[in-house]
N, C-alpha and C positions, 0 to 999 in steps of 0.2 A: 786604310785598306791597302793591302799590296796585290800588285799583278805578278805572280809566278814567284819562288823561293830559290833560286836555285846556288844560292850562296846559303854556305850555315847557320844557326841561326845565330849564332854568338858572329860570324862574320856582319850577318847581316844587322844587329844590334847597335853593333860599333858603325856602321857607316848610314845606320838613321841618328846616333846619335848623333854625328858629326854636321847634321843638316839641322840639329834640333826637335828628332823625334826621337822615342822610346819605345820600345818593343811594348810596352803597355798599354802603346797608347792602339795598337793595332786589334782591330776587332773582326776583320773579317781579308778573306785574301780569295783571286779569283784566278782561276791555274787554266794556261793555254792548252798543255799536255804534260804528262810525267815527265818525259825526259829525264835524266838528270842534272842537266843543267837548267831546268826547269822548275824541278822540283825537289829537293834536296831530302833523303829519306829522315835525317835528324827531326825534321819539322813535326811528326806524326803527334812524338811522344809532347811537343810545344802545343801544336794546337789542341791536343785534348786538355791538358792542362790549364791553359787560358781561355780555353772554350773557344777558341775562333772560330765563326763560320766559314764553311770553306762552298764555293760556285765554282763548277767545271760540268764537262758534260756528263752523261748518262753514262759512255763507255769509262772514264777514268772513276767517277765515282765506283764504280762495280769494283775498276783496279783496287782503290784504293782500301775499301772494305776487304776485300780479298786478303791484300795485305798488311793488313792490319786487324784482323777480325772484325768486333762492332764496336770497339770504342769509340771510334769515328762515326759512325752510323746516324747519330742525331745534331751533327754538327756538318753534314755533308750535304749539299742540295745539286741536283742535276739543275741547270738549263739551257736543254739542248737546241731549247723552240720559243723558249717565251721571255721575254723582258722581267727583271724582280729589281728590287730595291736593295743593295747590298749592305747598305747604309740611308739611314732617314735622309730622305730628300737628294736623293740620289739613286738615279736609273743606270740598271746594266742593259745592254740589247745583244745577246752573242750574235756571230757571225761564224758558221761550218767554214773550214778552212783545210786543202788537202797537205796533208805533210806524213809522209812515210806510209803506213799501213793502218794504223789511224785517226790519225787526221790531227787539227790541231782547233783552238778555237780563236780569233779572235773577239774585239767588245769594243762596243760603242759607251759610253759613259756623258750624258745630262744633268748637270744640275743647274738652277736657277741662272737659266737661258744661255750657261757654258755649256761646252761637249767638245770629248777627248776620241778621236779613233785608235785602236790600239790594235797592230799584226804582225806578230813574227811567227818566223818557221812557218810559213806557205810556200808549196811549189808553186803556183801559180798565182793570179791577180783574177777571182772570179768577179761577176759584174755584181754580183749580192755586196761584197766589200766595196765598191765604187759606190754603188745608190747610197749602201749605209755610211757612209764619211764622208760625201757629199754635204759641206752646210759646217762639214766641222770647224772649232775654232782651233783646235793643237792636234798633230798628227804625228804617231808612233807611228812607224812602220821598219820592217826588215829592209836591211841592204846588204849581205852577207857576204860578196864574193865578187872579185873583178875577173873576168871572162876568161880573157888574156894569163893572168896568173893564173887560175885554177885551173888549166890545160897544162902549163909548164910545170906545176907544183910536183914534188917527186910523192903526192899521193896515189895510193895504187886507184888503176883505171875504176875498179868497181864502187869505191868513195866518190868519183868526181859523176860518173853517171848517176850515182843516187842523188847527188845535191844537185846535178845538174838535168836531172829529167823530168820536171815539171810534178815533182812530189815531195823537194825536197827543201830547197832556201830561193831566196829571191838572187837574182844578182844585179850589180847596182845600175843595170840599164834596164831589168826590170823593176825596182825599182820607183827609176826614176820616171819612165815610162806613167806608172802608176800613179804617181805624185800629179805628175802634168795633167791626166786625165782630171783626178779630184778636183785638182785646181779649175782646172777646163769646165767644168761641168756648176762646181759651187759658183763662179763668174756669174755664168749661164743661168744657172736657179736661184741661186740666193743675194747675189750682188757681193759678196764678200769671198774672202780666201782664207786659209787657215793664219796665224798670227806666228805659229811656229811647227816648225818642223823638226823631227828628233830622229834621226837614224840609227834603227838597232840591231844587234845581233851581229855585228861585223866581226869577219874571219880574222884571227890574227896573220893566217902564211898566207890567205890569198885576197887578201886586200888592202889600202893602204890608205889611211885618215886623209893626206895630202889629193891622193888623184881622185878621191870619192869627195873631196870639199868642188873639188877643179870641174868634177864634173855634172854637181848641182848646181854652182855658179853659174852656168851656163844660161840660166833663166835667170833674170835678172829679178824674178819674183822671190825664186828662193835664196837668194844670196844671204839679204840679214835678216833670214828666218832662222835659219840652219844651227841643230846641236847635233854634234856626234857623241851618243851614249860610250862610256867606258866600263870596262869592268871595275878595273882596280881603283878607281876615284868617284864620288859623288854628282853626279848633274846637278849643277845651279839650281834653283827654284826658279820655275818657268811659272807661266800664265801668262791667259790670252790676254792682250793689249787692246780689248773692245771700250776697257772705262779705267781711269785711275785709278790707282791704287790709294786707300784710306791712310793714313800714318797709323800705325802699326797693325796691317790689317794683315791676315795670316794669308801668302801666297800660295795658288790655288793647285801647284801640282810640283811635284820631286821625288825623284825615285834615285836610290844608291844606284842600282844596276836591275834591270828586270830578269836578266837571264846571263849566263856567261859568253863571254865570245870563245867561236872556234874557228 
């Protein structure tokens, strides 16, 4: 399963293979928003072809029939409200998330007593995202923007109010803000904390891998949790560190890139 396409799909091909997967082996994909770095228009004519089921909400499904007539139509499922299975033995939970005009989705992700939280492109940090990632073992989440650079950056004023008015991207003290709280809270309810942490969706002009590591370090929790998502290269194969790993057992999560940086 893949979260969001917004690499080609022959881009995207080459950098599952590079981890050891094949675009064959993909059966189903769950999209935050269109975007287009979200979702790449190539993919249309790939998922009808392979039949992939495709999960997003109610509003992008309509997009996506729209544009594409009804080819799509029996491979496309809304859920905007209820938890489904995207895959055997594996729970989706969406989570409404504000981003632009509308909106974006995050997803909770359960299987066999693991769970993933996964959010980019939210303006904000609602308390629905906090309860539902609460308990998680690995945490996706946006860090897009350092504060400081995105005021000086030579973007026009109307770009930096949109990303920066609470409808647009996180920035990395909220963030981190956000992380702390999960942490804070999973402590508090569960006795445990996430195993890893992965930060996505980072700016390339207004942020900077070094001061956005410097400034999660700060918590001496997150220090050797921490992976910063890239575009241009593959993520390690991550999984949560709850139980050993078998000798040649398949690791439980890796993503080329979920979305593009901007």
């Amino acid at each position: 399963m893949l979260v969001d396409v917004g690499l080609s799909p022959r881009a995207t091909s080459a950098q599952l293979s590079s981890v050891g997967v094949e675009l064959a082996d993909v059966s189903s994909m769950c999209l935050t928003h269109l975007d287009g770095d979200h979702f790449q228009t190539g993919w249309r004519k790939v998922i009808v072809e392979r039949q992939i089921k495709v999960f997003c909400s109610e509003l992008n499904r309509r997009h996506l029939l729209n544009r594409d007539n009804h080819p799509l139509a029996p491979l496309v499922r809304a859920v905007d409200f209820q938890a489904v299975e995207p895959l055997g033995g594996l729970c989706m939970t969406p989570i409404e998330l504000r981003h632009d005009m509308e909106g974006s989705t995050g997803f909770r992700f359960d299987s066999a007593g693991e769970s993933l939280g996964f959010a980019t492109d939210l303006g904000r940090v609602p308390p629905v995202l906090i309860e539902a990632f609460t308990g998680v073992n690995m945490l996706a989440i946006e860090s897009n923007y350092d504060v400081k650079m995105q005021l000086q950056s030579s973007r026009p004023n109307a770009l930096k109010s949109r990303i920066m008015g609470g409808s647009g991207h996180l920035s990395n003290d909220e963030c981190f803000a956000a992380v702390t709280r999960i942490f804070d809270r999973s402590q508090l309810r569960c006795g445990h904390v996430p195993s890893q942490i992965v930060l996505l969706h980072r700016s390339r002009q207004c942020n900077c891998p070094d001061l956005l590591r410097r400034q999660f370090e700060r918590d001496p929790r997150f220090a050797d949790r921490l992976t910063l998502a890239h575009q241009d290269q593959p993520t390690p194969w991550l999984r949560p560190v709850t139980r050993p790993t078998a000798p040649g057992e398949q690791l439980l999560l890796g993503w080329p890139t979920g979305a593009a940086l901007r």
